[in-house]
DSSP file (Angstrom, degrees, kcal/mol; ACC not computed):
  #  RESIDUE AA STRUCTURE BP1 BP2  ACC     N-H-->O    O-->H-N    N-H-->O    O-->H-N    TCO  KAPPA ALPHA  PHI   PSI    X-CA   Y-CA   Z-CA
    1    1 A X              0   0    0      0, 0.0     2,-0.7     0, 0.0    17,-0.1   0.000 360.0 360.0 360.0 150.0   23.0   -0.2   -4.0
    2    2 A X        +     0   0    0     15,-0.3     5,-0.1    14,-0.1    16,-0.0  -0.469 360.0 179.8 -79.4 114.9   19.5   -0.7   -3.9
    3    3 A X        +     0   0    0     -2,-0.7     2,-0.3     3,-0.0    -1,-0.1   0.326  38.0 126.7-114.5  33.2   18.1   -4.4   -5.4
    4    4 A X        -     0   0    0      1,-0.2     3,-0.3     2,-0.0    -2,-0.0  -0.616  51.5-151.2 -77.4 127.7   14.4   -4.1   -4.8
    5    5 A X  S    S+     0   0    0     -2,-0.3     2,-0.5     1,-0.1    -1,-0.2   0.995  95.8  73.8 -43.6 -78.4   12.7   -4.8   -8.5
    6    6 A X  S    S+     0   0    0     -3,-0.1     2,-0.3     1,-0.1    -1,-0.1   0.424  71.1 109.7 -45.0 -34.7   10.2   -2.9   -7.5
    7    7 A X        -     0   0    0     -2,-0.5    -1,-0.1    -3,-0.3     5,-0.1  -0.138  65.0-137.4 -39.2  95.8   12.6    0.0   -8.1
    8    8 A X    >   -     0   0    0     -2,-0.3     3,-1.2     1,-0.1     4,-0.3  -0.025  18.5-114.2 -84.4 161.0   11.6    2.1  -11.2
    9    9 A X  T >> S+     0   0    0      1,-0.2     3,-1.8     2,-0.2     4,-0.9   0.906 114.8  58.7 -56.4 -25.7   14.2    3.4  -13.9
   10   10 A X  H >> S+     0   0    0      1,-0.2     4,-1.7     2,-0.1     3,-0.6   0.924  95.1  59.3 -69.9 -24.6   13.5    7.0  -13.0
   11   11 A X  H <> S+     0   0    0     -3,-1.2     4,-0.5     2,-0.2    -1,-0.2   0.336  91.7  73.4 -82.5   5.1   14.5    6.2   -9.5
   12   12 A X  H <4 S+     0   0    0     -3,-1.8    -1,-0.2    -4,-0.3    -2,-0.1   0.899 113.4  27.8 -66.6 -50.9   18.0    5.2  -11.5
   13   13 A X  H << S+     0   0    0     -4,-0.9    -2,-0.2    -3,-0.6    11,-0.1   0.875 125.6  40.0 -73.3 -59.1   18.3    9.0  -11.8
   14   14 A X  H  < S+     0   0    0     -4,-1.7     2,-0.2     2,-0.0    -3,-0.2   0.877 102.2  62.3 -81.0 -26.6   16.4   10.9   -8.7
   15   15 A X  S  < S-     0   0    0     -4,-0.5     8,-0.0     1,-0.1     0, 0.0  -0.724  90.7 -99.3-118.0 134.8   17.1    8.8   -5.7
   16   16 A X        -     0   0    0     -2,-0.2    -1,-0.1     1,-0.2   -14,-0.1   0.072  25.8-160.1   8.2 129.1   20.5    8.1   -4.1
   17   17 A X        +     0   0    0      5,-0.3   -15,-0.3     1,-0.3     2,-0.2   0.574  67.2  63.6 -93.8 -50.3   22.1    4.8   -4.9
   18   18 A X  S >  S-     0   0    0      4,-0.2     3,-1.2   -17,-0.1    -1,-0.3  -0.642  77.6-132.6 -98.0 152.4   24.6    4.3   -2.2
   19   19 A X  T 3  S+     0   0    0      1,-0.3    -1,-0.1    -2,-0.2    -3,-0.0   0.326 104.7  61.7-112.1  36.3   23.6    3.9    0.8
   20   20 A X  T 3  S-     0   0    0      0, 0.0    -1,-0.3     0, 0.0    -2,-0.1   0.062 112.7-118.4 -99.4  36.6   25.7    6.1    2.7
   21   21 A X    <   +     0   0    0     -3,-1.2    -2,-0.1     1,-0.1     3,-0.1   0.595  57.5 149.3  40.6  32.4   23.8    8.9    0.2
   22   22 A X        -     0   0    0      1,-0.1     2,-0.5    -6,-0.0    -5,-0.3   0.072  59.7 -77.0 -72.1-145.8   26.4   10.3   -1.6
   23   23 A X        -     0   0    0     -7,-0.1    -1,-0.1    -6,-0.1    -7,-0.1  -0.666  52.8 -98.9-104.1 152.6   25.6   11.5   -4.9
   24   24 A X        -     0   0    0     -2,-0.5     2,-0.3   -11,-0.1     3,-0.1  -0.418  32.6-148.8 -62.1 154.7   25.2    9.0   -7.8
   25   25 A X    >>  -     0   0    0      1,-0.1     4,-2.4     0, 0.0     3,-0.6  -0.581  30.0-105.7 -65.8 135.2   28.2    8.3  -10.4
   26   26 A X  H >> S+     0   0    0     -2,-0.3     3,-3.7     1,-0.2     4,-1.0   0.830 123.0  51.0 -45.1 -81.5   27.8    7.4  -14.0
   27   27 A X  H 3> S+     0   0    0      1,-0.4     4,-1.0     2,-0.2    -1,-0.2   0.504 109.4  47.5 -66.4  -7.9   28.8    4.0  -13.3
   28   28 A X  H <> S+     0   0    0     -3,-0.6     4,-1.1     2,-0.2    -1,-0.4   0.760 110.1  54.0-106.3 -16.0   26.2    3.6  -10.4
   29   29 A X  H <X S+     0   0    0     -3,-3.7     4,-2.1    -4,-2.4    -2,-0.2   0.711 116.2  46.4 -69.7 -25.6   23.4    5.2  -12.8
   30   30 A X  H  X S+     0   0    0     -4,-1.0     4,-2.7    -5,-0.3     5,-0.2   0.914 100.9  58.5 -81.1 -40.3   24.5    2.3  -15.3
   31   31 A X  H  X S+     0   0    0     -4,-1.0     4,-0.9     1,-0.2    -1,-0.2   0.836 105.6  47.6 -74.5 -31.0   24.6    0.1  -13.6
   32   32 A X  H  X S+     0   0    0     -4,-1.1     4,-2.2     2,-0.2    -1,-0.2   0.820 104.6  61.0 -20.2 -74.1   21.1    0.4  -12.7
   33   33 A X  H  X S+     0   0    0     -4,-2.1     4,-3.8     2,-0.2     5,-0.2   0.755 102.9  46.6 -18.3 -56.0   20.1    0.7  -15.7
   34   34 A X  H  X S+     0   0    0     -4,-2.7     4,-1.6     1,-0.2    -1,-0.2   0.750 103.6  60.6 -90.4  -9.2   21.2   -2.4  -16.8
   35   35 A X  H  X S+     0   0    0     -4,-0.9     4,-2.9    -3,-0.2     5,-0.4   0.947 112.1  50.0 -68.3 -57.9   19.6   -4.3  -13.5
   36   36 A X  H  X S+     0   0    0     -4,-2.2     4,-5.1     2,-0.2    -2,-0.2   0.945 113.8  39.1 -30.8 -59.6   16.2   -2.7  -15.1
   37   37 A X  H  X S+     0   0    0     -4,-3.8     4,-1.2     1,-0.2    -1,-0.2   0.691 119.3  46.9-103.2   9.3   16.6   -3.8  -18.6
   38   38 A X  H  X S+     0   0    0     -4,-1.6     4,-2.0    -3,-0.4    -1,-0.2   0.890 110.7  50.0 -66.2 -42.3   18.0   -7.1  -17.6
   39   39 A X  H  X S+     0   0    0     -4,-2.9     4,-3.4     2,-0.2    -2,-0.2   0.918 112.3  51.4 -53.3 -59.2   15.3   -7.5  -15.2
   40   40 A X  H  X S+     0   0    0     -4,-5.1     4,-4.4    -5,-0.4     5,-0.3   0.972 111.8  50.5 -28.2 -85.1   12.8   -6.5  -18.4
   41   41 A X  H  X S+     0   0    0     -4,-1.2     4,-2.0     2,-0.2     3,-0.4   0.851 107.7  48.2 -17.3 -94.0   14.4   -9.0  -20.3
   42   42 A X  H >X S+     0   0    0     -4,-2.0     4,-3.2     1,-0.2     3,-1.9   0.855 112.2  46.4  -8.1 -90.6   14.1  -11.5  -18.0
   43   43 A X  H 3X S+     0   0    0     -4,-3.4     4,-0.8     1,-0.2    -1,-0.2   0.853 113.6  51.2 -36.1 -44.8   10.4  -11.0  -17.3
   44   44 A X  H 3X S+     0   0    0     -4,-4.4     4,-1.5    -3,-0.4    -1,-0.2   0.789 108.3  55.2 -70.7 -20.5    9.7  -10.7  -21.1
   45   45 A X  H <X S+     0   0    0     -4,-2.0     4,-0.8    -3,-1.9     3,-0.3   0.949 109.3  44.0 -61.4 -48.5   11.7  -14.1  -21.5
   46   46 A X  H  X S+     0   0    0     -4,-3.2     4,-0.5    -5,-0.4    -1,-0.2   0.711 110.9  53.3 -59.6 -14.9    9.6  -15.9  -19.1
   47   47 A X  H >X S+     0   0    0     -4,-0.8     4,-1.9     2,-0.2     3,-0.7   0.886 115.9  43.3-101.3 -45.0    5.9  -14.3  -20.6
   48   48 A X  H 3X S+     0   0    0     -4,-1.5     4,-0.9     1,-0.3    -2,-0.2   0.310 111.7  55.2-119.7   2.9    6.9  -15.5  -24.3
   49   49 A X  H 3X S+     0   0    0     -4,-0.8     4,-0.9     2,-0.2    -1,-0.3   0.639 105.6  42.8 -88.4 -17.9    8.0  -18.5  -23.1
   50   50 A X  H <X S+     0   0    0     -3,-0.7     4,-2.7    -4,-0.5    -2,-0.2   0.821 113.5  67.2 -77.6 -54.9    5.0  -19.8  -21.2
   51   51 A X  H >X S+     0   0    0     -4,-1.9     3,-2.3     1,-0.2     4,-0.7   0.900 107.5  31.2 -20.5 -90.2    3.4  -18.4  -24.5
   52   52 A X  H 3X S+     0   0    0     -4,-0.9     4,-3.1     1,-0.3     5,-0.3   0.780 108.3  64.8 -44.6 -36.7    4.9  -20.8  -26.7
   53   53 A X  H 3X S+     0   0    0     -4,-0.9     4,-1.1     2,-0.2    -1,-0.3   0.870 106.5  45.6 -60.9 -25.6    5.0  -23.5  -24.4
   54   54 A X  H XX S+     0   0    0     -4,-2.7     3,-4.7    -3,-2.3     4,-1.4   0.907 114.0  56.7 -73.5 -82.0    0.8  -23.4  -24.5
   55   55 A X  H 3X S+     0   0    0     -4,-0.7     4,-1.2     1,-0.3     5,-0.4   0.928 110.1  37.1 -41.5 -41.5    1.1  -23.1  -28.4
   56   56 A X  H 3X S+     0   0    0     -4,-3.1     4,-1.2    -5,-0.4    -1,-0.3   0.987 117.1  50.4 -78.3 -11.6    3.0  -26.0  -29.1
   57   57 A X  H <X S+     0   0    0     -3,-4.7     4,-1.5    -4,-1.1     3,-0.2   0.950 117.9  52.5 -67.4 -49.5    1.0  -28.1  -26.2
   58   58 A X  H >X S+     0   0    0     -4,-1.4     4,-1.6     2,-0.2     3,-1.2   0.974 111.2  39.9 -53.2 -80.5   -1.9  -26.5  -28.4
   59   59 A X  H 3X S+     0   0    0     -4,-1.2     4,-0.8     1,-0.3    -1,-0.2   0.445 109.5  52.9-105.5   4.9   -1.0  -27.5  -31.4
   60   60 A X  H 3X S+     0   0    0     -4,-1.2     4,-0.7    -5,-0.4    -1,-0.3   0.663 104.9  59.3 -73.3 -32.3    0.2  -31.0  -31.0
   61   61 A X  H XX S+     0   0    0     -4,-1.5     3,-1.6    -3,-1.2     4,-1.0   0.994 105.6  49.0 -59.0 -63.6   -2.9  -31.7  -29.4
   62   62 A X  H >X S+     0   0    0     -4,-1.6     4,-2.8     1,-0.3     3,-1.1   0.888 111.4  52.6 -28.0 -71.2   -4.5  -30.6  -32.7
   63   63 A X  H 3< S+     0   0    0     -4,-0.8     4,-0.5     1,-0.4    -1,-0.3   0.294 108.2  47.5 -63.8  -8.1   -2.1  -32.8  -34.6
   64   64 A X  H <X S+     0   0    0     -3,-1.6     4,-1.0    -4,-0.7    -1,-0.4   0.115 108.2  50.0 -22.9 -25.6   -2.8  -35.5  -33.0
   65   65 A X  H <X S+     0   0    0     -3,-1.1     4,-3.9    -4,-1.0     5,-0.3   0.840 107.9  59.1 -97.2 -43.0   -6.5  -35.3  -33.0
   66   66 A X  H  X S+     0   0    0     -4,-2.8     4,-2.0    -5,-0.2    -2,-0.2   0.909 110.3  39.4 -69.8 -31.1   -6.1  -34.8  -36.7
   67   67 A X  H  >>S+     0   0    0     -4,-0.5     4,-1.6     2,-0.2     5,-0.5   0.661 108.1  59.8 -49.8 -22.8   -4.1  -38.4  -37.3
   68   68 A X  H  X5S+     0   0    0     -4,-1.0     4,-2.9     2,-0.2     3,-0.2   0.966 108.3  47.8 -76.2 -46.7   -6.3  -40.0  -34.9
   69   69 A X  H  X5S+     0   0    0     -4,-3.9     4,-2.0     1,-0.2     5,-0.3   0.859 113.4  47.2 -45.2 -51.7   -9.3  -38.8  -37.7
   70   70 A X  H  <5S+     0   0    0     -4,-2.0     4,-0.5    -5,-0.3    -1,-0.2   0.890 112.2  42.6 -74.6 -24.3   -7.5  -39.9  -40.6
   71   71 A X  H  X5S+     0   0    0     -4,-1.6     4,-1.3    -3,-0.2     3,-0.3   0.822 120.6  55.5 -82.4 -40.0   -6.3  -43.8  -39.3
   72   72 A X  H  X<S+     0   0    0     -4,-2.9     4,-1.3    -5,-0.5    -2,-0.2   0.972 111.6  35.4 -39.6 -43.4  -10.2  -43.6  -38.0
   73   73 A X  H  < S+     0   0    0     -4,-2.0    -1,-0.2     1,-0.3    -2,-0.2   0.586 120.0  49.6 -97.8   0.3  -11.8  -42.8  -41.2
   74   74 A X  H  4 S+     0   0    0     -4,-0.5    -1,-0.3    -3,-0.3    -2,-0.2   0.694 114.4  46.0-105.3  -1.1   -9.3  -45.0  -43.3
   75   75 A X  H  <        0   0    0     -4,-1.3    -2,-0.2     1,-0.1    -3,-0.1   0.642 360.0 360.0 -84.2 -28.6   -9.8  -48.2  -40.8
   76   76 A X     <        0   0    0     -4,-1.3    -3,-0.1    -5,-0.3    -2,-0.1   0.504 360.0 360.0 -66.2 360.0  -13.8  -47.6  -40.9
């Protein structure tokens, strides 16, 4: 079977799987499939996880900046 990402979901369906070119099987069209939308997965875990990680770097920073303003202005 082919394990190129690059490999699009239509190509689950039109292209060969095995590679002595017989004709695909259910189970070799699923299995496909599910390298795709694991693969999806995956990628979308990693994009919404970098996400968050900036927001909470982001918004400690914040919180921080705001206590450092209030023990300022109540020491002053």
């Amino acid at each position: 079977m082919k394990g190129s990402p690059d490999v699009s979901v239509g190509e689950c369906v039109s292209q060969p799987l095995r590679s002595n070119g017989s004709a695909n099987t259910k189970q070799d069209i699923s299995i496909c499939f599910a390298k795709h939308i694991s693969m999806y997965f995956r990628n979308m875990w990693k994009y919404y996880r970098n996400i968050w990680k900036y927001f909470v770097v982001r918004i400690s920073a914040l919180c921080v900046a705001i206590e450092r303003n209030i023990y300022e202005s109540r020491n002053a």
